[in-house]
C-alpha positions in Angstrom: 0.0 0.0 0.0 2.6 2.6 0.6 4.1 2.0 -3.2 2.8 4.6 -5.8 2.0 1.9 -8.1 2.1 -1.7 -10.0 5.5 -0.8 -11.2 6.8 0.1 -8.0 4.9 -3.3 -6.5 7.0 -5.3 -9.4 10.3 -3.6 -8.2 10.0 -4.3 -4.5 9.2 -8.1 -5.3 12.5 -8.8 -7.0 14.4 -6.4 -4.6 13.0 -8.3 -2.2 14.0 -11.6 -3.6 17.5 -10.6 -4.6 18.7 -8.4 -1.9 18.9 -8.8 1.9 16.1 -7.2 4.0 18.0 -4.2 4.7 19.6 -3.8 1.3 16.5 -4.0 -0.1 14.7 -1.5 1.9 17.4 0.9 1.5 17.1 0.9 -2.5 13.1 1.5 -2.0 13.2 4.1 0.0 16.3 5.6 -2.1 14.4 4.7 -5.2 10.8 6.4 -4.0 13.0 9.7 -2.5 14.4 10.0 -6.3 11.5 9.5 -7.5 9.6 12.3 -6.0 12.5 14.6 -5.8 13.2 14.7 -9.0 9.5 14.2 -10.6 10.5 11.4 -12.2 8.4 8.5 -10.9 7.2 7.0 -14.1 10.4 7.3 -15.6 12.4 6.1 -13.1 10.4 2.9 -12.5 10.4 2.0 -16.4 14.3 2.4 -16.1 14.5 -0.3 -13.1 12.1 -2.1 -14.5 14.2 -2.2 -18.0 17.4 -2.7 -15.9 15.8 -5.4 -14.4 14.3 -7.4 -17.2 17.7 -6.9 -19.0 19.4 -8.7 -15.7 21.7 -5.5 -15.2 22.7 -5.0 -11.4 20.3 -2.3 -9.4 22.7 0.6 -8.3 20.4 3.5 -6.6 24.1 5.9 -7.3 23.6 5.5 -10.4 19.9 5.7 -11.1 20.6 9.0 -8.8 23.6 10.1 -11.2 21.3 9.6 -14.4 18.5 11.5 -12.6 20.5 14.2 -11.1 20.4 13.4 -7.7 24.3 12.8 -7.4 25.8 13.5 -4.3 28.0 16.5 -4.2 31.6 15.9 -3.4 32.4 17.4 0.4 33.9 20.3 0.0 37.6 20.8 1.4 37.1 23.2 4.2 40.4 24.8 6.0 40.4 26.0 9.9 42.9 28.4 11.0 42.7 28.3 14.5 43.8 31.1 16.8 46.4 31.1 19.0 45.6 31.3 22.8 47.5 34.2 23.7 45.7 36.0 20.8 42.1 35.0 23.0 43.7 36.1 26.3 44.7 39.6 24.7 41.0 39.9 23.5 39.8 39.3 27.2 42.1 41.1 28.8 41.1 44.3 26.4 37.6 43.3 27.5 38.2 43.6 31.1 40.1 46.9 30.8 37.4 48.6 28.6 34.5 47.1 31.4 36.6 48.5 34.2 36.6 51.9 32.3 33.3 51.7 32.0 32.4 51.6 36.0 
């Protein structure tokens, strides 16, 4: 009942016969979040379904690549992290410009 459609009913059944439980559940879900992020749902399944009557291997990082749902490489981010003395002048200028302010 949760599956949009026949198609989607014929794709659990073999995912279900050909992957583990868990494997199998995570190319559903992956395959119904594609699906209705990109607004490809009729497409998508005739894809798997071709894939599958063709005996090609399921790969949801490819179906997401074809569909444009690739995942972005992490970004290389660099931290240049003060030194403590550098926080300790900040608080000492803190407490001197509190003090002149009693």
């Amino acid at each position: 009942d949760l599956l949009p459609n026949e198609s989607y009913r014929q794709i659990w059944t073999y995912v279900d016969q050909q992957f583990c439980a868990r494997e199998a559940c995570q190319f559903m879900v992956g395959l119904l979040h594609l699906a209705a992020t990109q607004d490809c749902e009729a497409a998508l399944a005739q894809v798997v379904l071709e894939e599958i009557a063709h005996g090609k291997k399921l790969s949801l990082s490819r179906l997401k690549q074809r569909y444009g749902l690739a995942q972005a490489p992490v970004p290389k981010v660099v931290v240049n992290q003060h030194s403590l003395a550098m926080y300790d002048r900040l608080l000492t200028a803190q407490a001197v410009t509190e003090e002149s302010h009693v």
